[in-house]
NUBALUM-386632 format. One line per 10 residues: for each residue y, x, z of C-alpha. Coordinates in steps of 0.2 Angstrom, whole numbers. Last residue first. Layout:
BEGIN
Y X Z; ... .
***
This chain:
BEGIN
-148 63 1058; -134 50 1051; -116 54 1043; -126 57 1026; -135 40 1026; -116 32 1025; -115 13 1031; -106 0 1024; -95 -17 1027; -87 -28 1014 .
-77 -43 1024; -74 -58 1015; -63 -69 1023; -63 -88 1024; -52 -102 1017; -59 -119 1027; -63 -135 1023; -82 -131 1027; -81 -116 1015; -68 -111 1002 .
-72 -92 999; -61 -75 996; -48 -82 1008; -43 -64 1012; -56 -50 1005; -58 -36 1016; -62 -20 1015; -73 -5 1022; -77 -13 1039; -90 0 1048 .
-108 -1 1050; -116 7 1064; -130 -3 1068; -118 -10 1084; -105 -17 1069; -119 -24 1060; -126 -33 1074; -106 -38 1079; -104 -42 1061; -118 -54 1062 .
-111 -66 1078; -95 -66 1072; -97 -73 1057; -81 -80 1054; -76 -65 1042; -90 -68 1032; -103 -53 1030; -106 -41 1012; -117 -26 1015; -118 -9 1010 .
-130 5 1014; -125 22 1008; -135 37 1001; -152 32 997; -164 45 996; -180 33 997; -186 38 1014; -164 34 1018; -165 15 1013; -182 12 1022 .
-173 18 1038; -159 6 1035; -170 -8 1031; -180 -4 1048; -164 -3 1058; -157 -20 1050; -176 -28 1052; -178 -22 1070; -159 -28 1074; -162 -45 1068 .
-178 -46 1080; -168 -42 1095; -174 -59 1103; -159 -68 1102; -164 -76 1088; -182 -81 1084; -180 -102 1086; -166 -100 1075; -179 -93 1062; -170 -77 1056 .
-160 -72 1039; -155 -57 1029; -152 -56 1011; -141 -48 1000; -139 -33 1010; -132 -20 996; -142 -2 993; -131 13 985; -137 29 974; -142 17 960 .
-124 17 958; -122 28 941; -137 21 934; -128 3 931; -141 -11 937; -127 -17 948; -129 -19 969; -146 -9 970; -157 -20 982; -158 -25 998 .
-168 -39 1010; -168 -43 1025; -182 -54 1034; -186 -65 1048; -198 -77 1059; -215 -74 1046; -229 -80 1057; -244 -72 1062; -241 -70 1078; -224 -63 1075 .
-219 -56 1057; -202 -48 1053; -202 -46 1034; -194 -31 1024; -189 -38 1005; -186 -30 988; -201 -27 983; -208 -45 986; -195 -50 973; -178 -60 969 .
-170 -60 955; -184 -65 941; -192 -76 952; -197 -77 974; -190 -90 984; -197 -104 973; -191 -122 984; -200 -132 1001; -188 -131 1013; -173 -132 999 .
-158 -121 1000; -143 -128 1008; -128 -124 998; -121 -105 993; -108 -96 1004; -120 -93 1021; -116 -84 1035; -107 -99 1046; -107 -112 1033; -127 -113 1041 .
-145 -110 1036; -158 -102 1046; -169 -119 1041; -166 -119 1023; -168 -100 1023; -185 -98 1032; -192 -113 1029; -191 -101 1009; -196 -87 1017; -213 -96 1023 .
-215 -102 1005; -213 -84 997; -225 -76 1009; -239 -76 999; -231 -66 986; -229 -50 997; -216 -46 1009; -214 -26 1015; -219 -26 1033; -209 -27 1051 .
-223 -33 1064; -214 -40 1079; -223 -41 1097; -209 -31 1106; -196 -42 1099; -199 -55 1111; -203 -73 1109 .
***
């Protein structure tokens, strides 16, 4: 698969099920701090909707997607988007498609006057902060242990992007 072929679209209701394959099989202690989803959960309720979500579709298929939303309901952030969500098929990576959803989520964020993109990545996931780091994302704090994973202490390292230092 090559990211040449990739459709990125907003996610509608009928994809639910294939997001949901999507996050059991994607996931790993590596980027993830809840357990396991379920193959065959709800992705989409009261927290989560279509609205919220940029897809990477290939032949059909639904291989990725990211999704961002305003970190607090308060109106005096609304100015900000947070990553809470980003995932691709195993059998999709390394094929650039991460980067089209990141690039495409960033440019969605600015059409709608967002100022600033942040995200939240763990500190052994190096494999995520690179993409991020190569976006143009840059470290804006960390915090040490913040999670017990896998018999481990891990870091939690805040990244974010400014819309204003972009053309």
């Amino acid at each position: 698969m090559r990211s040449d072929g990739v459709t990125i679209r907003r996610a509608v209701v009928e994809d639910g099920p294939q997001l949901a394959v999507i996050d059991h099989e994607a996931w790993s202690w590596a980027g993830d701090v809840m357990p396991r989803p379920a193959k065959d959960g709800e992705y989409f309720n009261e927290r989560r909707a279509p609205e919220q979500i940029l897809v990477a579709e290939s032949d059909g298929l639904v291989v990725g997607y990211i999704r961002q939303v305003p970190p607090t309901p308060l109106d005096s952030n609304q100015h900000i988007r947070q990553i809470q969500g980003f995932a691709v098929l195993p059998t999709a990576r390394g094929c650039g498609i991460g980067a089209l959803l990141l690039d495409a989520a960033v440019e969605a964020a600015r059409a709608d006057g967002i100022r600033r993109v942040t995200l939240r990545v763990l500190g052994w996931n190096v494999h995520a902060r690179r993409l991020y780091d190569r976006a143009g994302f840059s470290v804006d704090g960390v915090l040490p242990g913040e999670f017990h994973l896998d018999g481990e202490y891990v870091d939690d390292v805040l990244m974010g992007l400014s819309l204003l230092d972009r053309d």
